[in-house]
GUMARDREN-568572 format. One record per residue: residue number from 1; x, y, z of N, C-alpha, C in turn. Coordinates in Angstrom, 3 decimals. Each point is the difference from the previous one (the first is absolute). Layout:
BEGIN
keba:neast:nnorth:nup:caeast:canorth:caup:ceast:cnorth:cup
NUM:X:Y:Z:X:Y:Z:X:Y:Z .
...
! end
This chain:
BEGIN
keba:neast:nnorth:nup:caeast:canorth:caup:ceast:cnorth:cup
1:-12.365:5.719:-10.785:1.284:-0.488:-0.465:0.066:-1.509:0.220 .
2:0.438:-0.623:-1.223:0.042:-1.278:0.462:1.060:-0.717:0.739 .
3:-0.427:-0.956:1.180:0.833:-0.612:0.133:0.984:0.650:1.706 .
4:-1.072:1.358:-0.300:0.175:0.640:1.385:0.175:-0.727:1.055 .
5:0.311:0.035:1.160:0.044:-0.148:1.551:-0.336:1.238:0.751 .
6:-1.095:-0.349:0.281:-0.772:1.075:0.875:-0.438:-0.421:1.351 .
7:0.292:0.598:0.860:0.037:-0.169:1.454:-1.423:0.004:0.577 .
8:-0.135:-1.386:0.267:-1.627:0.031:0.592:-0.168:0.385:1.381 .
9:-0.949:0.508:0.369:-0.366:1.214:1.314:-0.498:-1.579:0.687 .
10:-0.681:-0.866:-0.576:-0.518:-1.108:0.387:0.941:-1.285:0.612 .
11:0.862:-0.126:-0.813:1.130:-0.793:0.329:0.763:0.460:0.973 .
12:0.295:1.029:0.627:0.919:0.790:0.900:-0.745:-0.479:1.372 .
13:-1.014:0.050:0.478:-0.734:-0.101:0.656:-0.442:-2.215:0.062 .
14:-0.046:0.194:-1.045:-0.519:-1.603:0.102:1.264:-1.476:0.207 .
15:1.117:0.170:-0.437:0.661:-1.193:-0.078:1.502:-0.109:-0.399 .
16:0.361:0.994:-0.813:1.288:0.535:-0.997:0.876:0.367:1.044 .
17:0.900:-0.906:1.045:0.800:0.757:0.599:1.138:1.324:-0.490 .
18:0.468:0.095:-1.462:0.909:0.580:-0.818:-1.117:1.124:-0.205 .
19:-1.522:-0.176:-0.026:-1.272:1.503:-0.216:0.599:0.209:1.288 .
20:-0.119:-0.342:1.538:0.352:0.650:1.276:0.845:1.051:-0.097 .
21:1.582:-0.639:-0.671:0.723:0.621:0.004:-0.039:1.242:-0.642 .
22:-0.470:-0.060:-1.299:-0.680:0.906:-0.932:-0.819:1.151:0.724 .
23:-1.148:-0.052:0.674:-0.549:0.433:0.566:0.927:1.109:1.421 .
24:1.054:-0.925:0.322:0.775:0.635:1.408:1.111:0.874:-1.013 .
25:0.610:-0.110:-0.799:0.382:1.117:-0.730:-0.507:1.181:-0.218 .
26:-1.304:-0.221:-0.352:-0.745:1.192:-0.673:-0.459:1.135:0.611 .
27:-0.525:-1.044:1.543:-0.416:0.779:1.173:1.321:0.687:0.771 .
28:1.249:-0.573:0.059:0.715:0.437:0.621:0.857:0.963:-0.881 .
29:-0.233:-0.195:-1.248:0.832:1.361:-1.251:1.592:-0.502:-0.069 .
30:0.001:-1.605:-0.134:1.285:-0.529:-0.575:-0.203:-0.431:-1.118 .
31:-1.016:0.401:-0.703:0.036:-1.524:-1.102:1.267:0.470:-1.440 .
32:0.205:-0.773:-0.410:0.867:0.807:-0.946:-0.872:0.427:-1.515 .
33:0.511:1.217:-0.535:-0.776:0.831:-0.868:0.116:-0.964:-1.491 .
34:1.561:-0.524:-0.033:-0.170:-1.008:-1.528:-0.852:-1.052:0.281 .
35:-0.133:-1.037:1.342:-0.579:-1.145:0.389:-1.544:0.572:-0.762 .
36:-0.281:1.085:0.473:-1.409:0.367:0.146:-0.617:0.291:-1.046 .
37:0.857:1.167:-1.117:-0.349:0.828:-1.077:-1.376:-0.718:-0.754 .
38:-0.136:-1.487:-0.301:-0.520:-0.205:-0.896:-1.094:-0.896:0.865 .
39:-0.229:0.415:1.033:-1.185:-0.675:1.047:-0.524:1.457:0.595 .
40:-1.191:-0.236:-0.341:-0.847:1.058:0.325:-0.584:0.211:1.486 .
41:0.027:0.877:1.199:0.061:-0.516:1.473:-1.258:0.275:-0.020 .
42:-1.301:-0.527:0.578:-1.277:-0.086:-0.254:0.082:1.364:0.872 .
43:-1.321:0.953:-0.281:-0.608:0.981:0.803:-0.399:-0.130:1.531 .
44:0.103:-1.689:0.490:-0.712:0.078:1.297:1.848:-0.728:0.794 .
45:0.921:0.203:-0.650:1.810:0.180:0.602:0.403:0.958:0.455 .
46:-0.393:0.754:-1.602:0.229:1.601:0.072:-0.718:0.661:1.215 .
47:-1.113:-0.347:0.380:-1.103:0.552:1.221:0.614:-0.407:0.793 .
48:1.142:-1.417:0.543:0.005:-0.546:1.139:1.354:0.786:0.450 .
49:0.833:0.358:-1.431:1.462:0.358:-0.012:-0.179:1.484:0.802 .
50:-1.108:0.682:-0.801:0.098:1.647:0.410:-0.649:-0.086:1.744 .
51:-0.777:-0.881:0.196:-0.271:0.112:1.461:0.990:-0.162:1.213 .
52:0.665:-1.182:-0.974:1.497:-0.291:0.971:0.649:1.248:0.224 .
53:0.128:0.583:-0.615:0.869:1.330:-0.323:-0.635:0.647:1.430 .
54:-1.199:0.257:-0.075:-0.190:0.884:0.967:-0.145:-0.617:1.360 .
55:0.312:-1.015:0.212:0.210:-0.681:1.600:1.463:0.714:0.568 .
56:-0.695:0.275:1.296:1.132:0.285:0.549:1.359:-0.999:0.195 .
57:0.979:-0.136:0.472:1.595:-1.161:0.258:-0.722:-1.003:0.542 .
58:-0.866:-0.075:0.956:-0.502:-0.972:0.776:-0.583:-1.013:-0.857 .
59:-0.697:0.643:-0.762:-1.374:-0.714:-0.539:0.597:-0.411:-1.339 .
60:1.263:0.314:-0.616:0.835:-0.265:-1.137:0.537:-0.793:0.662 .
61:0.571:-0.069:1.287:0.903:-1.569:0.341:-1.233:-1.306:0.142 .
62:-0.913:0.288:0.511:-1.135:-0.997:0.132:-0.145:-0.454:-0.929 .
63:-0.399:0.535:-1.617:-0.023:-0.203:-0.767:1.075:-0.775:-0.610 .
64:0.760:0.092:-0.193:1.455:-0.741:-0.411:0.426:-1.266:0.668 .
65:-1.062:-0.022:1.683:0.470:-1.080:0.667:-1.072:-1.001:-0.686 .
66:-0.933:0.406:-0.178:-1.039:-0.935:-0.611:-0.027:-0.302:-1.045 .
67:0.835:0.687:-0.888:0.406:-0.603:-1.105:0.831:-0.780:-0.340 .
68:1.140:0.450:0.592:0.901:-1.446:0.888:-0.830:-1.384:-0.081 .
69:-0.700:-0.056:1.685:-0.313:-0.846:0.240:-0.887:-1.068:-1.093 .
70:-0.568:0.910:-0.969:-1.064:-0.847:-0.870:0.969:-0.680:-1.055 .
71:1.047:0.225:-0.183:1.268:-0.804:-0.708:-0.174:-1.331:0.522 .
72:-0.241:-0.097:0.952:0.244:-1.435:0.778:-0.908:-1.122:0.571 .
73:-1.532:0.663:-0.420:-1.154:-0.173:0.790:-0.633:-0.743:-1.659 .
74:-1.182:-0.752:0.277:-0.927:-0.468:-0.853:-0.641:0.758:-0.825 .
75:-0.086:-0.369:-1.003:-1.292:0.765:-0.920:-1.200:0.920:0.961 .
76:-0.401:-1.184:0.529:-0.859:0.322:1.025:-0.358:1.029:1.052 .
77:1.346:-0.133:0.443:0.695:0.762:1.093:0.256:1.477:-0.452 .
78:0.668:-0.332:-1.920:0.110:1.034:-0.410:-1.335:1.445:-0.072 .
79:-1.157:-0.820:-0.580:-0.655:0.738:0.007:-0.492:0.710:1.193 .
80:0.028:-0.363:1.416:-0.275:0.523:1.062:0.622:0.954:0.326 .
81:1.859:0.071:-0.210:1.158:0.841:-0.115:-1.243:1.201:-0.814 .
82:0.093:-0.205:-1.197:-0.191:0.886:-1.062:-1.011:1.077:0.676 .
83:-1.250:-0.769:0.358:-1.186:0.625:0.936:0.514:1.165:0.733 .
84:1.214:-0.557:0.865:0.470:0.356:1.117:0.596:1.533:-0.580 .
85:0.666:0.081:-1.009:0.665:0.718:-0.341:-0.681:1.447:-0.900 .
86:-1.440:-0.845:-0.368:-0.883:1.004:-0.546:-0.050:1.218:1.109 .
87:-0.588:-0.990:0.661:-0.383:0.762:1.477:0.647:1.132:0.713 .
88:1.111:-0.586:-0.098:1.296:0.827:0.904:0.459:1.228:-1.232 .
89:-0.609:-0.194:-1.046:0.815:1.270:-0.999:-1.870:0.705:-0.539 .
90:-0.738:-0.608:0.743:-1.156:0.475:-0.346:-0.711:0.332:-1.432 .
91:0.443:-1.325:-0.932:-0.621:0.189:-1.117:-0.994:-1.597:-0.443 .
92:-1.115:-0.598:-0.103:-0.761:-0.796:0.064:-0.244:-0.258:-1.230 .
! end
């Protein structure tokens, strides 16, 4: 489709503070369904979203705190967050 806006898996991770946010929606199951309809959520969201799911309260607040925190932190920083968060929801 032309002219699309499609949500890069690359940008979320690399520099796009507004991808962060993007990204902390998706994982946390706020994002809104019209915002979204016409952005396709890559297969490796969907993997990060359904893993979240199965963390226990603990490991869902950890998660949320680190997503938080990468709002506020460097690109840089971000990507270490991101690492961090693979980890803790166990998908690589």
């Amino acid at each position: 489709m032309k002219g699309e806006i499609k949500m890069s898996w690359e940008r979320i991770v690399k520099k796009d503070k507004d991808q962060w946010l993007d990204l902390s929606e998706v994982i946390l199951g706020e994002f809104d369904y019209e915002v979204w309809k016409d952005k396709p959520i890559p297969e490796e969201l969907t993997a990060l979203k359904q893993a979240f799911d199965k963390l226990d309260k603990e490991g869902k607040d950890a998660i949320e705190q680190l997503l938080e925190i990468g709002l506020e932190e460097t690109d840089e920083n971000r990507k270490q967050i991101f690492a961090l968060i693979t980890a803790v929801i166990g998908v690589n």
